[in-house]
VOGUPA-681710 format. One line per field, with one value per residue (C-alpha): chain; x, y, z. Coordinates in Angstrom, 2 decimals. Layout:
<sites>
mol = c(A	...)
x = c(X	...)
y = c(Y	...)
z = c(Z	...)
</sites>
This chain:
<sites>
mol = c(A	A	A	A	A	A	A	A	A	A	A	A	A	A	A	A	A	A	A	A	A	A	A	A	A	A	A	A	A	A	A	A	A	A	A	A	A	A	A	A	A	A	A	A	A	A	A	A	A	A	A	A	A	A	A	A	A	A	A	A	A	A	A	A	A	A	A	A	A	A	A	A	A	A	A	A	A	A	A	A	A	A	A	A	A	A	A	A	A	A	A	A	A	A	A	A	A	A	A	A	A	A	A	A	A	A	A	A	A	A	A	A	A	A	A	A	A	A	A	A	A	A	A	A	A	A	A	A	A	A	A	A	A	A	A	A	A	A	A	A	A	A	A	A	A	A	A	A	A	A	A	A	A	A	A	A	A	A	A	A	A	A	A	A	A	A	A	A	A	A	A	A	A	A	A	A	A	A	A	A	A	A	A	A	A	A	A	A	A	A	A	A	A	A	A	A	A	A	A	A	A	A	A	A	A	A	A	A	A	A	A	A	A	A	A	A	A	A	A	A	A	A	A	A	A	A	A	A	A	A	A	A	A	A	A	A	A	A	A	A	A	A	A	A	A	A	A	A	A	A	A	A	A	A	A	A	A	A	A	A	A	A	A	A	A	A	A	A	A	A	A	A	A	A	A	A	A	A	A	A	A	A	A	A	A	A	A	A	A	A	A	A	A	A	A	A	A	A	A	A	A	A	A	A	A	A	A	A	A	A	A	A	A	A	A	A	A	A	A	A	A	A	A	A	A	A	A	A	A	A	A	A	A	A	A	A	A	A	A	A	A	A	A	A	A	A	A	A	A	A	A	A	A	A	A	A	A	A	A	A	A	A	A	A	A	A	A	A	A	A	A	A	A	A	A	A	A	A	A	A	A	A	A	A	A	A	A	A	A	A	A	A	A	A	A	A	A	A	A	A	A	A	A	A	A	A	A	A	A	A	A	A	A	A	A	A	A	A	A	A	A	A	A	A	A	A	A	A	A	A	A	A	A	A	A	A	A	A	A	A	A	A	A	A	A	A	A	A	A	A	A	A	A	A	A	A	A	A	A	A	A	A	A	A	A	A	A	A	A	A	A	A	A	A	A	A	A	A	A	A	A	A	A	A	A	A	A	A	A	A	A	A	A	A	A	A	A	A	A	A	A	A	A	A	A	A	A	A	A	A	A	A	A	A	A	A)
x = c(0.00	1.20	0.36	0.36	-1.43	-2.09	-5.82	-7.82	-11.23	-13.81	-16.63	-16.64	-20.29	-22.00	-19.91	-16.21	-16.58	-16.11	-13.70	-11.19	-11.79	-11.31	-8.19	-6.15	-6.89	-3.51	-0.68	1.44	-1.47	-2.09	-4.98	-6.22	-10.35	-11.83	-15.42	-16.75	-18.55	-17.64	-16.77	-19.75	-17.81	-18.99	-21.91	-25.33	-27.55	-26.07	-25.61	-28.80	-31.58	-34.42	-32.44	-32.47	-35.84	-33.79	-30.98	-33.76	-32.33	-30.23	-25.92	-25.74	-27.60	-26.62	-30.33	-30.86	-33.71	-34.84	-35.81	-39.51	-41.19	-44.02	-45.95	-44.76	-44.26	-41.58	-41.24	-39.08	-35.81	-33.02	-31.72	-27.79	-25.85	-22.48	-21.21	-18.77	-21.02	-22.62	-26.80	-26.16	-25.08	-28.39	-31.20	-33.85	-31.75	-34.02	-31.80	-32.66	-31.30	-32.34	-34.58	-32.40	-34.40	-33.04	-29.31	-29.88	-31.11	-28.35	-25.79	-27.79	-26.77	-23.60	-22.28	-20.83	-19.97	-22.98	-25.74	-27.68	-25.13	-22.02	-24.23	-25.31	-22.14	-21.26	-24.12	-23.08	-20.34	-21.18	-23.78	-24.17	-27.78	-30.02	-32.67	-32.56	-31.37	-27.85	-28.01	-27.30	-23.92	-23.12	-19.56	-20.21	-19.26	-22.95	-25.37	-29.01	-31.71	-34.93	-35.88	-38.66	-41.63	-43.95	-46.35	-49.65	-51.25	-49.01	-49.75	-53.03	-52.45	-50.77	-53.21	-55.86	-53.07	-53.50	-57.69	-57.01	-55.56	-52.44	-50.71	-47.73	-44.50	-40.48	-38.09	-34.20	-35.27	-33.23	-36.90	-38.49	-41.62	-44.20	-47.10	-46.67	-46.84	-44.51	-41.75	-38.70	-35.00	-32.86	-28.83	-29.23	-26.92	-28.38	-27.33	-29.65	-26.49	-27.00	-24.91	-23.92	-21.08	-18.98	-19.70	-19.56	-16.34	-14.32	-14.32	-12.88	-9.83	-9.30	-6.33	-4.57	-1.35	-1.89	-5.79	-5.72	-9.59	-9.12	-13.00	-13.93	-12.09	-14.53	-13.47	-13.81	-11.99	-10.29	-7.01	-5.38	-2.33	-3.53	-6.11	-5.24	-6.75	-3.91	-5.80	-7.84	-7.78	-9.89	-10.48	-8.12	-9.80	-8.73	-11.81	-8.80	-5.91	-6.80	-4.70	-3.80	-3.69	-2.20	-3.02	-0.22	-2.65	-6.41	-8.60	-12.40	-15.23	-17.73	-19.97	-23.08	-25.83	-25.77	-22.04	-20.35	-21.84	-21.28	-17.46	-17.01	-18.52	-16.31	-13.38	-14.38	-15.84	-19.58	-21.89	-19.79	-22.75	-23.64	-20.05	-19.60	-22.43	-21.46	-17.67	-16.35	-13.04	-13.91	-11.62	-14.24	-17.26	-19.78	-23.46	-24.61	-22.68	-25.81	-28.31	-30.40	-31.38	-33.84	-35.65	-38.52	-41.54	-43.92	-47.02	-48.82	-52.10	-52.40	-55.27	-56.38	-56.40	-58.86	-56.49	-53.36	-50.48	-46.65	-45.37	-42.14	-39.86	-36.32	-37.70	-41.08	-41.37	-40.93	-43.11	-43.94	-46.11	-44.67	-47.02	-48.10	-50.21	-50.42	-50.53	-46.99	-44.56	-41.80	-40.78	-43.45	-43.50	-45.51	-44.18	-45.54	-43.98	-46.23	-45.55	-46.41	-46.98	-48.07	-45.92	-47.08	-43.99	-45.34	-49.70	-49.41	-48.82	-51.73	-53.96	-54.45	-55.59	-52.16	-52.33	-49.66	-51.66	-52.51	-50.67	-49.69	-48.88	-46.40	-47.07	-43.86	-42.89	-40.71	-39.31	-39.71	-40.10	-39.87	-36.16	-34.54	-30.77	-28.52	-26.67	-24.36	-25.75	-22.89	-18.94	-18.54	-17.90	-19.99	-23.04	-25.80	-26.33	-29.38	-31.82	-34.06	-36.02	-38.77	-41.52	-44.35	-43.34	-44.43	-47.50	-46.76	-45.73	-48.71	-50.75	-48.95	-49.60	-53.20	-53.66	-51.43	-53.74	-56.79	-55.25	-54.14	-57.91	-59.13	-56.38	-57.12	-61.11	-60.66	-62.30	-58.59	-58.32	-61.68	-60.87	-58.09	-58.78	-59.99	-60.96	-58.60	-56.48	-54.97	-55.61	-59.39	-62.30	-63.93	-60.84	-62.09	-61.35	-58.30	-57.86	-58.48	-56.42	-53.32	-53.82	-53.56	-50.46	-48.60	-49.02	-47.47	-45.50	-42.00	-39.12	-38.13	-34.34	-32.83	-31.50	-29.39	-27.85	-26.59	-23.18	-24.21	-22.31	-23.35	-21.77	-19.67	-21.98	-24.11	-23.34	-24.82	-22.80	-20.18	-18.87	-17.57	-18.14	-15.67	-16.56	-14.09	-14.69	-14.49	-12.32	-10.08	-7.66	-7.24	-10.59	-13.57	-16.88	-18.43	-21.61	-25.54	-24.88	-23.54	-26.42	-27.66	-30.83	-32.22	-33.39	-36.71	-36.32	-34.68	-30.63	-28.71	-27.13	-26.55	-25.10	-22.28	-21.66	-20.87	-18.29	-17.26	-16.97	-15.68	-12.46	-12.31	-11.84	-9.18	-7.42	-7.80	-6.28	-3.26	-2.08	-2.06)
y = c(0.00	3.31	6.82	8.56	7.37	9.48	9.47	9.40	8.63	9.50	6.63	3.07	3.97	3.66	6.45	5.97	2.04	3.06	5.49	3.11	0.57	3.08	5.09	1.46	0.25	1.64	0.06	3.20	4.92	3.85	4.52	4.39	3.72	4.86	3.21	4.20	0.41	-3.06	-5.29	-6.97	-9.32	-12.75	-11.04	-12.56	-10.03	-7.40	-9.03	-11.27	-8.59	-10.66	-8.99	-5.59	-4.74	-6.25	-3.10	-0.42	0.66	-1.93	-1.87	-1.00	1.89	5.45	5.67	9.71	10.96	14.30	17.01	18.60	19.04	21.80	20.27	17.00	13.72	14.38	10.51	9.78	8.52	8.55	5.24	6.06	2.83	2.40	-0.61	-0.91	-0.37	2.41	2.78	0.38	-2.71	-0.86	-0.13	-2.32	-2.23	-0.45	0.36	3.55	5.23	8.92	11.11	12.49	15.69	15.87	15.57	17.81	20.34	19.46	20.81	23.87	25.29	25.79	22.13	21.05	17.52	16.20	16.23	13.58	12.84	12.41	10.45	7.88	6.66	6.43	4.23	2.06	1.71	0.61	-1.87	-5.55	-5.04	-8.14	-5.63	-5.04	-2.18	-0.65	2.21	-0.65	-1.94	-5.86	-5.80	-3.34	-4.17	-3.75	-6.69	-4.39	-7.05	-7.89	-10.77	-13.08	-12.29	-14.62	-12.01	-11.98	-9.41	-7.24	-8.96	-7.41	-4.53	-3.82	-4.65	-2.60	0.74	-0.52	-0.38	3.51	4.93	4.01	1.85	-1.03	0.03	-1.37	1.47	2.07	2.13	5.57	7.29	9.43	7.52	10.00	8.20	4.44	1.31	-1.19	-3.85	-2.65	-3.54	-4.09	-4.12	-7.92	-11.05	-14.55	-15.54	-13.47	-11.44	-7.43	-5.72	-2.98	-0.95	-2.85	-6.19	-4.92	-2.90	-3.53	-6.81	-8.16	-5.96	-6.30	-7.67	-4.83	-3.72	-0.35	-0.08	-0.49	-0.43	0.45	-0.68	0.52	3.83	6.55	10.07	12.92	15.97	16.54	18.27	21.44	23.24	26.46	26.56	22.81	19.76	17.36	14.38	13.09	11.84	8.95	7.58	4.18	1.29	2.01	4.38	7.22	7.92	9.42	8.05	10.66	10.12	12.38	12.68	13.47	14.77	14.71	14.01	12.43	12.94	10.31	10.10	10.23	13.14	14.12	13.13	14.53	17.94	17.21	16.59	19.78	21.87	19.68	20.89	24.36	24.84	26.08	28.65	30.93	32.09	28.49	27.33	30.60	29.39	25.83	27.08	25.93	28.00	29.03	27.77	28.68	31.00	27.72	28.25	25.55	23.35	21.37	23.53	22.15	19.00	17.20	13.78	11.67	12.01	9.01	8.19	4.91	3.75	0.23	-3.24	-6.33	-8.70	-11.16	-13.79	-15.09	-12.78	-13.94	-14.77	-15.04	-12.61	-11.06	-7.79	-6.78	-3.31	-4.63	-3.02	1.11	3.93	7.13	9.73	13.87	16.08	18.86	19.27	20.27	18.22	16.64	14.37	12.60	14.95	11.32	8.13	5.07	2.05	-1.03	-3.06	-6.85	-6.61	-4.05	-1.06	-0.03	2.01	5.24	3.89	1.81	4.41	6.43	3.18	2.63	-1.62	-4.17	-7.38	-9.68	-10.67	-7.22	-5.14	-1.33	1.75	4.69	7.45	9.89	13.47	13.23	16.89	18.30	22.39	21.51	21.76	21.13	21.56	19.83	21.14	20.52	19.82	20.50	20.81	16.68	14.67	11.82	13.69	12.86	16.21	18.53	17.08	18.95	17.92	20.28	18.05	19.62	23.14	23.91	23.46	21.73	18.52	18.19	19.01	15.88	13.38	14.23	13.41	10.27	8.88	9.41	7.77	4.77	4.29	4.86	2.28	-0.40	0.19	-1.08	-4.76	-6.07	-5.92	-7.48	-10.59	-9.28	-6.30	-6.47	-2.94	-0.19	-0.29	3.09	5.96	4.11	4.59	8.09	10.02	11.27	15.22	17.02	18.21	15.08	13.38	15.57	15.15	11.49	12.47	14.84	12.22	8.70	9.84	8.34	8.77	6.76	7.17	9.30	12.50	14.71	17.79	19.34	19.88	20.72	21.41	24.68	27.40	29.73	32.61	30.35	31.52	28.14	25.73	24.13	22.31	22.89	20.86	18.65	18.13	20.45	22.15	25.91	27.94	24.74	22.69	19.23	18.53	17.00	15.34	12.20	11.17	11.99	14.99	16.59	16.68	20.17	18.77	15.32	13.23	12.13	8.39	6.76	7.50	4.70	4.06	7.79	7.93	5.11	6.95	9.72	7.79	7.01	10.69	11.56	9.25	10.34	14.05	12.51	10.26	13.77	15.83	13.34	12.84	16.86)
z = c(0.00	-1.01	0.20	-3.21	-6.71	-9.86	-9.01	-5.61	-6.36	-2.86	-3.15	-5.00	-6.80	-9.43	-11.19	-8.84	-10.13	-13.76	-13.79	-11.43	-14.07	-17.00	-16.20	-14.92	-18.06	-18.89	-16.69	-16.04	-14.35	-10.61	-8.73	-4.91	-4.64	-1.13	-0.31	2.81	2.88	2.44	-0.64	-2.11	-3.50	-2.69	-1.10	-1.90	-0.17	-2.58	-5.45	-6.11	-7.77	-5.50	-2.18	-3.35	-1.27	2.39	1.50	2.63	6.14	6.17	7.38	3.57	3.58	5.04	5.54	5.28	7.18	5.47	7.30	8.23	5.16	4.76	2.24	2.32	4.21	6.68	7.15	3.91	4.12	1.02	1.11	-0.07	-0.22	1.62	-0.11	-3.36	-6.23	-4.68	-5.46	-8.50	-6.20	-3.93	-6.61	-8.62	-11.72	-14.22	-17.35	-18.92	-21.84	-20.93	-23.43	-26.09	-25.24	-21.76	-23.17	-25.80	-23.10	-20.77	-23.82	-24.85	-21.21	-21.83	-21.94	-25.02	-25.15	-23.40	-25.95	-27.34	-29.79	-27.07	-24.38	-27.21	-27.62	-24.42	-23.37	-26.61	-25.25	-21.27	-22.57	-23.78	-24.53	-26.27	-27.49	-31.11	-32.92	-34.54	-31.80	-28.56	-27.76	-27.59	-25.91	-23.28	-19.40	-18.48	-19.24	-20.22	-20.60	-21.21	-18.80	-19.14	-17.57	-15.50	-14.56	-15.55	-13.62	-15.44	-19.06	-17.86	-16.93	-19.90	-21.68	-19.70	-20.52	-24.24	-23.38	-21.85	-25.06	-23.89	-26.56	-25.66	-26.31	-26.26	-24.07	-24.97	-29.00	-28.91	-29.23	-26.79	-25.05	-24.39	-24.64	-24.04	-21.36	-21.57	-19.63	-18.27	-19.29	-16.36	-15.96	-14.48	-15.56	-16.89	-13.03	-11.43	-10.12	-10.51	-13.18	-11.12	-11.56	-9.47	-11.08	-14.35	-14.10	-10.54	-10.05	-13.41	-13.05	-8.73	-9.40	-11.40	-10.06	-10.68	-9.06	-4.98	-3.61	0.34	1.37	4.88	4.00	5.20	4.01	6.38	4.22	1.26	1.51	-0.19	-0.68	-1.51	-3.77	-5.72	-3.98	-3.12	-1.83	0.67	4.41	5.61	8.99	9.95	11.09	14.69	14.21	15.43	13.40	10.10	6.90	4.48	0.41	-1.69	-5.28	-8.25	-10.82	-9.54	-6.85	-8.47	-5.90	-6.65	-3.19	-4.44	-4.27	-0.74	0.55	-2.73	-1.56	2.37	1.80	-0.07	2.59	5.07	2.88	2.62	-0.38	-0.83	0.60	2.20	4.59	5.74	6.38	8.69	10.26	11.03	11.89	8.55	7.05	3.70	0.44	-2.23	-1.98	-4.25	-3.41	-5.94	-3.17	-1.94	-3.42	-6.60	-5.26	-7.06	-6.95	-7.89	-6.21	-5.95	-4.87	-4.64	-5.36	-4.69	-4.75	-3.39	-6.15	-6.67	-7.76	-6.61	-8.01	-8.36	-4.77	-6.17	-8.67	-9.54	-9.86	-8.29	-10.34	-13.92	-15.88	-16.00	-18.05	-19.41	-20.24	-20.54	-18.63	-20.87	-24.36	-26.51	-24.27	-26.05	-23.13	-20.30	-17.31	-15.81	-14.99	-13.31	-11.86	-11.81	-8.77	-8.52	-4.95	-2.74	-1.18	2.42	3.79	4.16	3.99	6.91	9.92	8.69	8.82	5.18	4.59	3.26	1.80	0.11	-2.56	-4.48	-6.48	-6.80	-9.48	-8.29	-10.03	-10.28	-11.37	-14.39	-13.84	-10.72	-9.60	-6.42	-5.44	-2.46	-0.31	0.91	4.12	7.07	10.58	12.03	11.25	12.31	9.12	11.29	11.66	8.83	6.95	6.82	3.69	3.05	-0.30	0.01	-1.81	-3.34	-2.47	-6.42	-7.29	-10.85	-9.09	-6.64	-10.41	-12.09	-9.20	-8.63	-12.49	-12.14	-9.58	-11.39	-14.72	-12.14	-11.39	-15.09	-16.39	-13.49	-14.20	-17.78	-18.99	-18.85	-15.70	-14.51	-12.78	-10.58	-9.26	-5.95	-3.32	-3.84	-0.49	-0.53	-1.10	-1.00	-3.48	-0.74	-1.63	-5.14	-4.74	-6.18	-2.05	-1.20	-2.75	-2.66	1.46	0.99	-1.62	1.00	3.98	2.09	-0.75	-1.21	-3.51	-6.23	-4.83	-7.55	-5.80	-8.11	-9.26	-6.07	-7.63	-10.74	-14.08	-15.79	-18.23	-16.49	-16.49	-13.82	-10.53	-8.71	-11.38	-9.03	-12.17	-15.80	-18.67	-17.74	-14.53	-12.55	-9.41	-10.30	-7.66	-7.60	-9.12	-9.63	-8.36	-10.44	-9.14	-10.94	-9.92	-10.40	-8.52	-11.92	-13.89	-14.47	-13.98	-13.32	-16.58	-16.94	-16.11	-14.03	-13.97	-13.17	-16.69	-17.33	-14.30	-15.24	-18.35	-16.54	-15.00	-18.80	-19.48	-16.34	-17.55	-21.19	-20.29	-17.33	-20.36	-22.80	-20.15	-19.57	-23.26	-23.23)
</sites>
């Protein structure tokens, strides 16, 4: 073990994984990876798809508990995962290509290099996809597939979308769904073993020379000489002595959402005003540090069935509905998540009936107004941070729910789905008003898990863009962040995948950067 590499990567995630793998690819490049969690190697719970639901507040999960929220349910909690892999050795697996529309958007704000065009080739690249179609990759790390379903309350439900108006459709074509129901891809092996980041890209190479992956290796600051990051310092496994790392060219922050943002406040570098405030010396004046955040809100709307449904599955959310609520729209501002089982995590304290034989559809904001912060409790790298998501605080999203509940019931009503569905459990057939139902909205919503953006990139006459195009950290040097906390804004589906090829970027512009 050394105490200086080329690269210092903060967090083994779905992004860190990647770029490890990428840059060791050549041999006179060495590389130190710091995961705050264990290995999943060899580690069934994490690595079988059918476990993923037993990671919710689990010793994998940092669990985040967000704070009060004035129009929203103050009971969520972000589950962040602390193991190697990050959220994509953590997540459900559903593989997304993300609307060229959203890219497109992403570049048109100052970002050249991350259009439609660029991302395309990137997720090419990542995938071994079976779907058909020139535009998907077949040698790709990432296995993308479409697994065989044994499902029929969702053959039927499907069928009921087609009965709605709503016609069948295939995702990942490389065309925007904006009107369509259909089964999801997933990144998920022929084993049953996740294709997560860590699979896909860290544990082929483990045994590179030039790659070390210190596991365990919680990171409490990042360190400076002047006003170029150096490296990083983590805590021993004495649980006292901290170890410090330094860095030769760059230090990669890939934490995730909410610790990417923590650690550089912890380091000095964000809103000057809040760091005062928490006793924080200030490097760099950022206030897009933390702020931004964005998720997916869901609801649920959920039935008894009348028939047995699957009691058994690799994937109980494999199927989902993309639509508008307005006319114009050139990407779905609703999405839904059909669930072969019921969801009761935020229903049951408020009363609301459960069952294990029914089944469920989360409806969720494609492109949320309601943004959010992330912030410091106090100046202690161990102290969970202030999250503050601020759900439903614009009215648009509270607009888009209400209407995905009442397409929920219109869909389930149809002849199609006749001999299974059973007495709507939650939010129950007396809540029928728009107040009504945005009460019953407010009180049991959850997240889909896809916080984002609170380091965003943005063109340098943005005063809350933390990053460049290439993913620096302005005010710095040799300093870039990797991870869904980029994104200028969060794509309309859900961002695993893009999030990897970040990672893919993330160690082209590294690899440009090094050849001069």
């Amino acid at each position: 073990m050394s105490d200086e590499y080329d690269y210092i990567i903060v967090g083994g995630g779905t992004a860190g994984s990647v770029v490890a793998a990428r840059l060791t690819e050549d041999p006179t490049v060495t590389v130190c990876l710091l995961e705050a969690g264990p290995s999943d190697v060899g580690d069934e719970t994490v690595l079988k798809l059918d476990q993923c639901m037993t990671m919710l507040e689990s010793g994998y999960d940092w669990d985040y508990p967000v704070e009060p929220q004035e129009a929203g349910n103050s009971y969520v909690r972000h589950a962040r995962a602390k193991v190697l892999g990050g959220c994509s050795s953590h997540n459900s697996c559903v593989a997304f290509w993300a609307p060229a529309e959203d890219l497109d958007e992403w570049a048109a704000q100052g970002l050249p290099g991350w259009s439609a065009a660029d991302m395309f080739e990137l997720y090419k690249r990542l995938e071994t996809n079976d779907a058909p179609g020139d535009h998907h990759g077949r040698t790709g790390p990432v296995t993308i597939r479409s697994i065989k379903h044994e499902d029929a309350t969702g053959d039927a439900l499907l069928d009921a979308c087609e009965q709605a108006g709503i016609p069948r459709v295939d995702f990942n074509t490389g065309t925007t769904v904006t009107h369509g129901a259909g089964r999801f891809q997933f990144n998920l092996r022929l084993d049953g073993v996740r294709s997560s980041a860590s699979v896909s890209y860290l544990h082929p190479v483990l045994d590179r020379p030039n790659l070390d992956v210190r596991t365990g290796a919680r990171v409490r600051r990042l360190t400076f000489d002047g006003g170029r990051c150096t490296g990083a310092e983590y805590l021993a496994d004495d649980m006292i002595h901290g170890i410090q790392l330094r860095a030769r060219r760059e230090v990669i922050l890939s934490a995730g959402s909410i610790d990417t943002p923590k650690l550089l406040m912890l380091s000095g570098i964000g809103p000057a005003e809040h760091l005062r405030e928490v006793g924080i010396d200030l490097l760099v004046d950022s206030p897009g540090v933390g702020s931004n955040l964005q998720d997916h809100t869901e609801g649920i709307i959920q039935w008894e069935s009348k028939q047995p449904v699957v009691n058994e599955s690799t994937q109980w959310w494999q199927a989902g509905i993309f639509t508008t609520t307005e006319e114009g729209l050139d990407r779905p501002d609703l999405m839904f998540h059909y669930g072969s089982a019921t969801f009761d995590i935020h229903t049951a304290r408020h009363g609301y009936p459960g069952t294990e034989n029914g089944f469920c559809l989360a409806p969720n904001v494609t492109r949320s107004r309601s943004t959010g912060t992330v912030r410091l409790r106090t100046m202690d790298y161990r102290d969970k941070p202030k999250v503050d998501p601020r759900y439903f605080t614009d009215p648009h999203d509270m607009r888009v729910m209400i209407h995905g509940i009442r397409l929920a019931r219109e869909i389930v009503a149809q002849e199609a789905m006749a001999e299974w569905t059973g007495r709507e459990l939650a939010p129950g057939p007396e809540v029928q008003t728009d107040e009504e139902i945005a009460d019953y909205l407010r009180k049991t919503h959850n997240t889909v898990y896809h916080p984002s953006c609170t380091a965003k990139m943005g063109a340098a006459d943005d005063p809350m863009a933390v990053l460049d195009e290439r993913l620096r950290v302005r005010g710095v040097d040799g300093l870039r962040v990797a991870d869904g906390s980029a994104m200028p804004f969060l794509v309309s589906v859900n961002p695993c995948i893009t999030t990897i090829a970040i990672g893919e970027k993330c160690a082209d512009l590294l690899r440009e950067d090094l050849r001069g």
